[in-house]
C-alpha positions in Angstrom: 0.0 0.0 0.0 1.1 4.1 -0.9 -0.7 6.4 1.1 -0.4 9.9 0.3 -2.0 13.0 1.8 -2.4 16.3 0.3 -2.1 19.2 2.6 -3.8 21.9 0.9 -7.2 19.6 1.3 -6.9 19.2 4.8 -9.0 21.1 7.3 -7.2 19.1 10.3 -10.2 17.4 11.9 -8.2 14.7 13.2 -10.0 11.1 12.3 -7.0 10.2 10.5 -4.4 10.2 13.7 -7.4 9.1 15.7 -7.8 5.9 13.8 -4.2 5.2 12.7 -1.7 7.0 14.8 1.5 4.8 13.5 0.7 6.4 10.0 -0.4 10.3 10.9 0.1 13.1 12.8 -1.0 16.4 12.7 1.1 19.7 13.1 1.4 21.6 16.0 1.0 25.2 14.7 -2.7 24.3 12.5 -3.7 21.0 12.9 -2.2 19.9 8.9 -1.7 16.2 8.3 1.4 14.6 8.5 2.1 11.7 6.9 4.5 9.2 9.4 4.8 6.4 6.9 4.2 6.2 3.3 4.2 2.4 3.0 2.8 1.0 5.9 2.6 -2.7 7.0 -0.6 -5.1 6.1 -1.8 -5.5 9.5 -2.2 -1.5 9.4 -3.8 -1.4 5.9 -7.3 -1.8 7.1 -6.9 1.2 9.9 -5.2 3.4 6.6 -8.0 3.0 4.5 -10.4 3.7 7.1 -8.7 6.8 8.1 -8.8 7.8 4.0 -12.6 7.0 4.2 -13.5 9.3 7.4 -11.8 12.4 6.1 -13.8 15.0 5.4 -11.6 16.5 2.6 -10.2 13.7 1.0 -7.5 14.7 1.6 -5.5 11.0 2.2 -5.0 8.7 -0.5 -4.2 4.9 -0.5 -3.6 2.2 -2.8 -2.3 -0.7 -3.3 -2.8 -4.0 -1.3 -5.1 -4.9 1.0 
């Protein structure tokens, strides 16, 4: 699996580090994703897309396996 996020969609809600915190974070200064690991490992897959489902902006992508 790639999982990519882009930064200008997101509005920093959250879900996403909520649901898989080994794979996002979110900046200090305003709340923007950050992306912790661009291929994560299968047991994690499931959490990712998930995450990519709940946001609000669409702002994470993931592909791939799984």
């Amino acid at each position: 699996m790639k999982v990519t996020v882009d930064g200008q969609k997101c509005c920093g809600a959250g879900a996403c580090v909520m649901t898989a915190p080994e794979v996002f974070d979110q900046r200090d200064d305003d709340g923007t994703v950050v992306l912790l690991d661009a291929r994560p490992p299968a047991d994690l897959h499931a959490a990712v897309r998930e995450a990519a489902d709940m946001c609000p902006t669409g702002a994470i992508g993931a592909a791939g396996e799984g």
